[in-house]
C-alpha positions as CSV (number, residue, x, y, z in Angstrom):
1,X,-27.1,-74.5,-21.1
2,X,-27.3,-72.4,-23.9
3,X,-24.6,-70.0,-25.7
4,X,-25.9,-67.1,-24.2
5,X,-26.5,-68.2,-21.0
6,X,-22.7,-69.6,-21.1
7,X,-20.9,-66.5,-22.4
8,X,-22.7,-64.4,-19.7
9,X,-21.5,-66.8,-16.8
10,X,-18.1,-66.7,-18.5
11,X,-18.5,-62.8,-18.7
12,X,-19.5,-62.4,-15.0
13,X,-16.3,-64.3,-14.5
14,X,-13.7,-62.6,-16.7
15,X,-14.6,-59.2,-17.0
16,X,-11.5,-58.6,-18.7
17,X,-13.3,-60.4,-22.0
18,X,-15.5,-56.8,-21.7
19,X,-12.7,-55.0,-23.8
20,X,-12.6,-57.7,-26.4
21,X,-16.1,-59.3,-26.8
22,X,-17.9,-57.7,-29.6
23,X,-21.5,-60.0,-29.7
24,X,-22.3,-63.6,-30.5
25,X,-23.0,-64.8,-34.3
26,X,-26.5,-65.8,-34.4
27,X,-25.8,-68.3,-37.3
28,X,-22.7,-70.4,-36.1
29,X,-23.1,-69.7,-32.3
30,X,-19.4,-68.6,-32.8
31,X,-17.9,-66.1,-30.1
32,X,-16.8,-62.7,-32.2
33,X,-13.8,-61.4,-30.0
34,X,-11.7,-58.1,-31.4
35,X,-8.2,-58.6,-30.3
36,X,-6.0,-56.0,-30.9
37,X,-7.8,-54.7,-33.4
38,X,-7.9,-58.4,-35.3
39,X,-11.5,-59.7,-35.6
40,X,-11.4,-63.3,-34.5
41,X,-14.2,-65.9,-33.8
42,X,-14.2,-68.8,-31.7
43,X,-16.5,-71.6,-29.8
44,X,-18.0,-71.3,-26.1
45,X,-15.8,-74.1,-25.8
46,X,-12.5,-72.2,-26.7
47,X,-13.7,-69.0,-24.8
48,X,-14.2,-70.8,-21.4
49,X,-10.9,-72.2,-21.7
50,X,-9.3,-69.0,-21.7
51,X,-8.4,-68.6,-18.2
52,X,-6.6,-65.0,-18.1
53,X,-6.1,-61.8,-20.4
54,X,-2.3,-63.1,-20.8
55,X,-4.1,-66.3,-22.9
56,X,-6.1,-64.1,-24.4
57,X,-3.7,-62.4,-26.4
58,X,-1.0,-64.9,-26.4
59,X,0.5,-65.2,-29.7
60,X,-0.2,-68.2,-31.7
61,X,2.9,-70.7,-32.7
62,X,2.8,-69.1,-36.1
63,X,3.5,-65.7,-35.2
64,X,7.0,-64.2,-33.9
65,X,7.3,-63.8,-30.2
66,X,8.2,-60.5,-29.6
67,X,11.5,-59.8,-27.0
68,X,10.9,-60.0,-23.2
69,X,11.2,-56.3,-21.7
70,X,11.9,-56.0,-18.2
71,X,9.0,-55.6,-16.2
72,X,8.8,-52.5,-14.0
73,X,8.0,-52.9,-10.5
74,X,5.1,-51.1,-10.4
75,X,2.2,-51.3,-7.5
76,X,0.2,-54.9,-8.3
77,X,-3.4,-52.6,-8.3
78,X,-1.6,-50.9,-11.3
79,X,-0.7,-53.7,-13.6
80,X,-4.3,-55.3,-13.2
81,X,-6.9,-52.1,-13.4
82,X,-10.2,-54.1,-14.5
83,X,-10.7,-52.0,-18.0
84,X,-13.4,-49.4,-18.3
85,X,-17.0,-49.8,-18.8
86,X,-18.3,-48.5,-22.1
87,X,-21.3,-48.4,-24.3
88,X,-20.0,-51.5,-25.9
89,X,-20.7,-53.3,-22.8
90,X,-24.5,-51.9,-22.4
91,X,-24.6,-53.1,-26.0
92,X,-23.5,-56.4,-25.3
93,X,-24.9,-57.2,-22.2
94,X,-28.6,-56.3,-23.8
95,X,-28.4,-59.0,-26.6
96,X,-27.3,-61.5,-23.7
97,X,-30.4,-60.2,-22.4
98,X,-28.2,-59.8,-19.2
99,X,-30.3,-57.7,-16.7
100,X,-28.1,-58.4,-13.5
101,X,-25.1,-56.8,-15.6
102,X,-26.8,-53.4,-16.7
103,X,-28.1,-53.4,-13.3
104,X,-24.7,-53.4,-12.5
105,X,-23.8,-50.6,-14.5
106,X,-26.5,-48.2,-14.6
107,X,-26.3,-47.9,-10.5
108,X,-23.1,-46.2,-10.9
109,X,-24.9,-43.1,-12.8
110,X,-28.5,-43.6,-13.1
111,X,-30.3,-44.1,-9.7
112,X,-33.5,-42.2,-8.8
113,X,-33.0,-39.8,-6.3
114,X,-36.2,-40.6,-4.3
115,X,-36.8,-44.2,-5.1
116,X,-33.3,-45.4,-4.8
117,X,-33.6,-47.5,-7.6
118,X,-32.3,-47.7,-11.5
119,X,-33.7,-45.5,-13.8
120,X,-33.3,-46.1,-17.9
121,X,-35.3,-43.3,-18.1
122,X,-32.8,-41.0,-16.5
123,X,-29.6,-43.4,-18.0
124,X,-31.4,-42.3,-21.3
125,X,-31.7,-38.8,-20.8
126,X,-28.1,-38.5,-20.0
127,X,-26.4,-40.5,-22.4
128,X,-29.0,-38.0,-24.8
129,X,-27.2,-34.8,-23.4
130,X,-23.9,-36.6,-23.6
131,X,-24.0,-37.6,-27.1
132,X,-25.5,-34.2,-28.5
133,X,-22.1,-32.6,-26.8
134,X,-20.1,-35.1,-28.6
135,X,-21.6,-34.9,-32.1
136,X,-21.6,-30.7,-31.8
137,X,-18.2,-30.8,-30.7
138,X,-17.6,-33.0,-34.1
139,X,-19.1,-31.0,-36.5
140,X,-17.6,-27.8,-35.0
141,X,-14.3,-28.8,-35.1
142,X,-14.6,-30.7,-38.7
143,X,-13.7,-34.0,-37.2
144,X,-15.5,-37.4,-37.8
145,X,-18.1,-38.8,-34.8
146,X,-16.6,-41.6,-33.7
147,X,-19.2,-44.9,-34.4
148,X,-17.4,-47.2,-32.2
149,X,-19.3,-48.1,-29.2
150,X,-16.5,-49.0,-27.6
151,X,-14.6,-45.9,-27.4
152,X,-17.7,-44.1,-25.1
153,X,-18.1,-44.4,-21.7
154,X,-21.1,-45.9,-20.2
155,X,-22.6,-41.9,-19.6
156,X,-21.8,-41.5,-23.4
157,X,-18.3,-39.6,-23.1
158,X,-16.0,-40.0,-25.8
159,X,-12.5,-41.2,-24.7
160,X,-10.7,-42.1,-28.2
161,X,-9.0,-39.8,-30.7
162,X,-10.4,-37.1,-32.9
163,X,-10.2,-37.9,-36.4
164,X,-10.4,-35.4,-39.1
165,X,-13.4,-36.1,-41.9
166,X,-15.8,-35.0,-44.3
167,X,-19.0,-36.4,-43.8
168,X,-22.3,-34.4,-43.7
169,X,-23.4,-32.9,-40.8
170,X,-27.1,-34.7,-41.5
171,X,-25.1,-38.1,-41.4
172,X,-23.2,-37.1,-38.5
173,X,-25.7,-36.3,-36.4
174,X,-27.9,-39.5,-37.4
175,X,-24.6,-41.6,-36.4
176,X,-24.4,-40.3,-33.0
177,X,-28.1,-41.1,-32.6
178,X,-27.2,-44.9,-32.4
179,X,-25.5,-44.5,-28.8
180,X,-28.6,-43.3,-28.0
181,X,-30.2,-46.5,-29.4
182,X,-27.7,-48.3,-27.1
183,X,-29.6,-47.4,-24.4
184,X,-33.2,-47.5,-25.9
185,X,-32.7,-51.6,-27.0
186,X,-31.6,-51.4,-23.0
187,X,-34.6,-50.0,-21.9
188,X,-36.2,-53.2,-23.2
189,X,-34.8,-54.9,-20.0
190,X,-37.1,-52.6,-17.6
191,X,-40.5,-53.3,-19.7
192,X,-41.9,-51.8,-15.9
193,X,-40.4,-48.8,-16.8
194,X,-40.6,-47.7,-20.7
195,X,-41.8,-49.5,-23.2
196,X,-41.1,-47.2,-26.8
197,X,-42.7,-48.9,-30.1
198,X,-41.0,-48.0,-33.2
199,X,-43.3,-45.3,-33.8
200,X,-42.0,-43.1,-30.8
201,X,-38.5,-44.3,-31.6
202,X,-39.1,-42.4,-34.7
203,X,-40.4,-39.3,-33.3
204,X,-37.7,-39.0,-30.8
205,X,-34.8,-39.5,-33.0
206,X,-36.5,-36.5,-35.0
207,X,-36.6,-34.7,-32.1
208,X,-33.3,-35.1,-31.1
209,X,-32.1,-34.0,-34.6
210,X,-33.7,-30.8,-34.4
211,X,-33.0,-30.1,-31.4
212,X,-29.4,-30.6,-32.4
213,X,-29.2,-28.7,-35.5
214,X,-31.3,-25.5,-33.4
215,X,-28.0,-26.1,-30.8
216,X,-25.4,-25.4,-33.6
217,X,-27.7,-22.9,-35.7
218,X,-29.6,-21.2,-33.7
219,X,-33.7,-21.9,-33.0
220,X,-36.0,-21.6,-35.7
221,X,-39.2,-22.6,-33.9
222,X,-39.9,-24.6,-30.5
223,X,-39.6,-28.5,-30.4
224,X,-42.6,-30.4,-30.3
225,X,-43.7,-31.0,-26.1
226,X,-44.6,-34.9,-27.5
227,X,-44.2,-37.6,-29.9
228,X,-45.4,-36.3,-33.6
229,X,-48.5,-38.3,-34.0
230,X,-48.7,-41.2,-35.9
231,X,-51.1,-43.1,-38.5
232,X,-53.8,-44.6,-36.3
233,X,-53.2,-42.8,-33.1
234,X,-55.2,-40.4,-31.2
235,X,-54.2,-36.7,-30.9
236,X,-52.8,-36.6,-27.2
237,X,-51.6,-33.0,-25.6
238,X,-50.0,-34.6,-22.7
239,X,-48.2,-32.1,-20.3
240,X,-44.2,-32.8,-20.1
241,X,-43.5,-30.9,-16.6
242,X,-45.3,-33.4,-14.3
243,X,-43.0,-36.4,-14.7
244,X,-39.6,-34.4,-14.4
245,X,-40.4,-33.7,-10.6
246,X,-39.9,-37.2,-10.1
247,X,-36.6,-38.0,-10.9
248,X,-35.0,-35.0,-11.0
249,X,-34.0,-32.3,-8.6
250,X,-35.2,-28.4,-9.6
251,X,-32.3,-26.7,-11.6
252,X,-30.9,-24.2,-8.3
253,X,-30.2,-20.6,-9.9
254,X,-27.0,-21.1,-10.3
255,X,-27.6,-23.2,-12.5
256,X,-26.2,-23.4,-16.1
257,X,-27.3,-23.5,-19.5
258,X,-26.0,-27.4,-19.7
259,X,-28.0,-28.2,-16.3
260,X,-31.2,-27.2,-17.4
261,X,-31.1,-28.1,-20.9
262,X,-30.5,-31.5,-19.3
263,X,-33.8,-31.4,-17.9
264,X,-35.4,-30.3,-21.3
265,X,-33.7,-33.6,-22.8
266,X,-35.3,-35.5,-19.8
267,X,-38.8,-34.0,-20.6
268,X,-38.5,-34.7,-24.4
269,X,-37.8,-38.4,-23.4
270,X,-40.9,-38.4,-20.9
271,X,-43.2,-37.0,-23.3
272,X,-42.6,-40.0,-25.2
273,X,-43.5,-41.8,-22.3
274,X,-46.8,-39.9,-21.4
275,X,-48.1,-40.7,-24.9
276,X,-47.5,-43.8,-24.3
277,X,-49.6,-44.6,-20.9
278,X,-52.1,-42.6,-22.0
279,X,-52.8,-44.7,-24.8
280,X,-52.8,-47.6,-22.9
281,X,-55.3,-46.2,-20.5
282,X,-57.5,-45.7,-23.1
């Protein structure tokens, strides 16, 4: 059995690894763990005979053992909460090419209302709306967005603490766009569903951008319906409406300005898509 296929199993096992498995190291085949905020590496072998968290983080012989404090008698189901699922996880279980786990995860937040059945589109589309939130709140309260993966949830809400910075508004806003990509190398798992080339990866990350800035500054123009067009493709005017009805219910009047821009996010994302079939019809 290969390293993959072995850290998986162990990972279906131990979901308490989720919180301190960062990826595998395509060279070595070594296991990268974080622990405690110490990057450390280690062989399948060593991982699968880890048995519980309390191994886990187990100090070595070397270091000082800290003194015993009296355990509090709290409720069992309160001293062993399985950790939170975050983008780290979506991350992780796509390069262990894991489609049983994501399955997992995306039910909890990204099922089609009339099918039943897991949507990337719609997981995109809300992570999307998620992320812009989290990268305008950022720039408008001069703090820093936050790269690590492992401080979002799975829908792309950030749960760490606000740091203060100085970089660029263009570089924060490029930043945030990579928990999109989370989400987009995902949607390689449901080829049935999407399938973006690098072209349309392109274009919607430019969209996104714009659509960002015209969020914080005010619109200067409309965003593109689809995909800019590229070198070598046809000039497609694919309508974005029709797709929407599928997966998502009508905005009610009471709706608010966050609801239906969520359905403008989903259509950008579907253009993208339209474009796509089109050109494979043809």
């Amino acid at each position: 059995m290969d390293i993959q296929n072995r850290v998986v199993n162990y990972y279906k096992s131990n979901p308490f690894i989720q919180k301190y498995l960062k990826g595998i190291n395509g060279k070595t085949n070594e296991i990268l763990l974080n622990i405690n905020g110490q990057e450390k590496s280690i062989t399948i072998d060593e991982l699968e005979a880890i048995k519980s968290e309390a191994d886990l983080v187990a100090p070595t012989p070397t270091e000082p053992v800290a003194p015993v404090e009296p355990v509090s008698q709290a409720p069992v189901q309160e001293q062993y909460m399985a950790p939170k699922e975050t983008l780290n996880d979506i991350k992780i279980l796509t390069e262990l090419k894991n489609k049983d786990g994501l399955d997992n995860l995306l039910k909890k937040f990204a099922v089609n209302p009339t099918t039943g059945l897991i949507d990337i589109n719609t997981a995109i589309s809300i992570v999307t709306r998620n992320t812009m939130d989290e990268v305008e709140k950022a720039i408008k309260n001069n703090y820093m967005f936050d790269s690590d993966s492992t401080k979002y949830d799975i829908e792309g809400h950030y749960e760490g603490q606000n740091v203060a910075g100085f970089a660029s508004e263009d570089e924060q806003i490029a930043n945030s766009f990579n928990n999109i990509k989370i989400y987009i190398d995902a949607s390689k798992m449901y080829p049935d569903q999407v399938n973006y080339n690098e072209a349309q990866i392109s274009a919607f990350m430019q969209t996104y951008i714009k659509k960002v800035k015209e969020e914080l500054h005010g619109s200067e123009g409309t965003v593109p319906a689809v995909a800019p067009k590229t070198e070598g493709e046809p000039v497609t005017n694919a309508p974005a409406q029709a797709p929407v009805q599928e997966n998502v219910q009508p905005a009610s009047s009471s709706a608010g300005f966050a609801d239906i821009f969520v359905l403008t996010v989903i259509v950008l994302v579907y253009a993208v898509i339209i474009v796509n079939l089109i050109l494979k019809i043809k």
